[in-house]
GUNU-156285 format. One line per 10 residues: number of its first residue (from 1); for each residue x, y negated, z of C-alpha. Coordinates in nm, 3 decimals, decimal comma, m for minus. Each point is the difference from the previous one (the first is absolute). Layout:
BEGIN
NUM) X/Y/Z; ... $
//
This chain:
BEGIN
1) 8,311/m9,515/7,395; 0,382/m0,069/0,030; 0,209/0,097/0,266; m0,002/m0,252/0,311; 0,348/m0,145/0,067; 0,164/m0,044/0,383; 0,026/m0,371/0,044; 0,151/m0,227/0,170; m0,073/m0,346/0,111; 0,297/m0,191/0,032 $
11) 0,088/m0,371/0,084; 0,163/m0,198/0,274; m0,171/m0,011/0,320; m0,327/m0,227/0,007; m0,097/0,100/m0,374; m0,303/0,201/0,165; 0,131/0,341/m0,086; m0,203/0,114/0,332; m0,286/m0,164/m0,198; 0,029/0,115/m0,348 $
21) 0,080/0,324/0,108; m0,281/0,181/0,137; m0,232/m0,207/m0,266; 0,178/0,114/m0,331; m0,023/0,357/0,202; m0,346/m0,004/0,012; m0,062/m0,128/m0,393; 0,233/0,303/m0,058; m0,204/0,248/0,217; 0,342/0,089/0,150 $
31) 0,143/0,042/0,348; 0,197/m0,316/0,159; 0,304/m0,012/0,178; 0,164/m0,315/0,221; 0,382/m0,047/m0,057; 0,015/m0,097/0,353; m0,150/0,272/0,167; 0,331/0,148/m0,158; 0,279/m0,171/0,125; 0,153/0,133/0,344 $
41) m0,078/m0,180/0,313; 0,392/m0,112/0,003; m0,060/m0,231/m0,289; m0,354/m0,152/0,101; 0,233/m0,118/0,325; 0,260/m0,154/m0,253; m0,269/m0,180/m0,202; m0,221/m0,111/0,285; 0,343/m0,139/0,168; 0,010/m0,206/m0,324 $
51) 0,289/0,211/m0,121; m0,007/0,123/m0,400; 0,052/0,377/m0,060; 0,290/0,109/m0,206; 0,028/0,269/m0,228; 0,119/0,277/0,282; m0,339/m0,110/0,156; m0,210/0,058/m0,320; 0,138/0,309/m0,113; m0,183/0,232/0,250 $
61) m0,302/m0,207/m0,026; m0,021/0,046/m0,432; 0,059/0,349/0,068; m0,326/0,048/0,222; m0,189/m0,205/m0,268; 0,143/0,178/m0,294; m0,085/0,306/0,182; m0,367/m0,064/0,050; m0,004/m0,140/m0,404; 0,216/0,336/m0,111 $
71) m0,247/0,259/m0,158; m0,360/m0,214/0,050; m0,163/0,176/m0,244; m0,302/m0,227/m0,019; 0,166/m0,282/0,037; 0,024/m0,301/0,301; 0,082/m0,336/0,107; 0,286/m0,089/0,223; 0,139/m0,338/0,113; 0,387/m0,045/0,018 $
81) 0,175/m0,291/m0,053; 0,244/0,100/m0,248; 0,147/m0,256/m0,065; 0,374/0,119/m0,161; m0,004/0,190/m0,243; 0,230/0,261/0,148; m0,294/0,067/0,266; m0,235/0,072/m0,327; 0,234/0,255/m0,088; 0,010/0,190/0,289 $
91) m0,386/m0,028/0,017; m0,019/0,149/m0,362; 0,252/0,273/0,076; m0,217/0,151/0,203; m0,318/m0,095/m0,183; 0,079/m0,054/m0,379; m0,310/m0,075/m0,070; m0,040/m0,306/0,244; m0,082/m0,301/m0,170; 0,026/m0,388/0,197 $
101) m0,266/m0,310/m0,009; 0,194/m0,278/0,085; m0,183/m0,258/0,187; 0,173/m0,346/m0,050; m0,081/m0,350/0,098; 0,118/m0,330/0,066; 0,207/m0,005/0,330; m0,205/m0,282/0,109; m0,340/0,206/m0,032; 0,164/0,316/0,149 $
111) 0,126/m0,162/0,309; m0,298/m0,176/0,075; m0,168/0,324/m0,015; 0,223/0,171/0,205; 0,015/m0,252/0,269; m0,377/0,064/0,040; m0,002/0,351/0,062; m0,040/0,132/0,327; 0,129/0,306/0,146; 0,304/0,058/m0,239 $
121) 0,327/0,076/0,062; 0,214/m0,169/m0,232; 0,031/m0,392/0,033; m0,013/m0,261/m0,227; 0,354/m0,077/0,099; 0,117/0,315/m0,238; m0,136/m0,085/m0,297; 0,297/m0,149/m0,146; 0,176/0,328/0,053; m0,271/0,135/m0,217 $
131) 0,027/m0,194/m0,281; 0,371/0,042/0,019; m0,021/0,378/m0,018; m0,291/0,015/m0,260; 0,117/0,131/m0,332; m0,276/m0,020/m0,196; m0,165/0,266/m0,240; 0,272/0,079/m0,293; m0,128/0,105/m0,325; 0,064/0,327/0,022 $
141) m0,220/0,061/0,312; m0,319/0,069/m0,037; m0,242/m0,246/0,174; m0,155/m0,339/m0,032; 0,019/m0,339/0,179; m0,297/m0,114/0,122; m0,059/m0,322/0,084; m0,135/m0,086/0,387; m0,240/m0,324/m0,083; m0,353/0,067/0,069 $
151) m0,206/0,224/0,205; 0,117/0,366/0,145; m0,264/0,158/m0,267; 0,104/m0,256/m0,261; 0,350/0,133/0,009; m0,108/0,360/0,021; m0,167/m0,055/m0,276; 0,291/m0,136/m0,201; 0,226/0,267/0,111; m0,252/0,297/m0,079 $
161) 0,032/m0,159/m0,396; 0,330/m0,062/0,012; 0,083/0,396/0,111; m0,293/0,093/m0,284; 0,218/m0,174/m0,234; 0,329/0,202/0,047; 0,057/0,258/m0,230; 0,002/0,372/0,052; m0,220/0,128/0,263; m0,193/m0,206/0,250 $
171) m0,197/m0,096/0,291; m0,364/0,173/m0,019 $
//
């Protein structure tokens, strides 16, 4: 058996991080984490007011998460949005290891999907400050894009064989 990575699942809001998460989790047999349950109740105000965070926001926020990542043994799923590639850093200075499934989409899908969630925080209203901020994956980071078309398991699916794929050690 190889050695489970940390990952994270990335995207702009509405790309079913939330979703994904706790599914590719389970097909890893590893603990789950939310990204949100993470971020101080300061910046929830911010984003509920329709306001986008900016990076003094985030920093404390990728701390928390790359402290819960830092040093998991067995392995684990978080969610973060990650979307520079400066905030991928800081996650992977404080867990090297960490590697990212991007979840992209077509904006059209994603904020047709977001404006039918209930119970969320961020608004549909934000999510052209996402894709402004969103850096995506550089060739030197390890992780995958996934594609968001189909069915939660259907894209679990895809990202479990896309993470299999990468070299070095893996997912269980």
């Amino acid at each position: 058996m190889r050695t489970p990575h940390v990952v994270a699942v990335m995207g702009v809001a509405g790309t079913g991080k939330t979703t994904i998460g706790p599914l590719l989790a389970a097909r890893l047999g590893v603990p789950y984490a939310e990204g949100d349950d993470f971020h101080p109740p300061a910046n929830i105000a911010k984003m509920s007011a329709g306001h986008p965070l900016d990076d003094a926001d985030r920093w404390p926020w990728l701390d928390a998460i790359g402290a819960w990542a830092h040093g998991r043994e067995g392995g684990g799923v978080v969610s973060c949005s990650a979307l520079k590639r400066a905030y991928r850093d800081r996650l992977r200075a404080a867990a090297p290891g960490l590697v990212f499934v991007h979840l992209t989409g077509d904006r059209q899908l994603i904020e047709d999907r977001m404006s039918h969630r209930r119970g969320h925080f961020m608004p549909t209203a934000l999510l052209d400050s996402q894709f402004a901020a969103l850096q995506p994956l550089e060739a030197d980071e390890a992780g995958v894009a996934v594609d968001i078309s189909g069915s939660p398991e259907e894209i679990t699916a895809r990202a479990v064989r896309a993470l299999d794929a990468l070299p070095g050690p893996a997912p269980q």
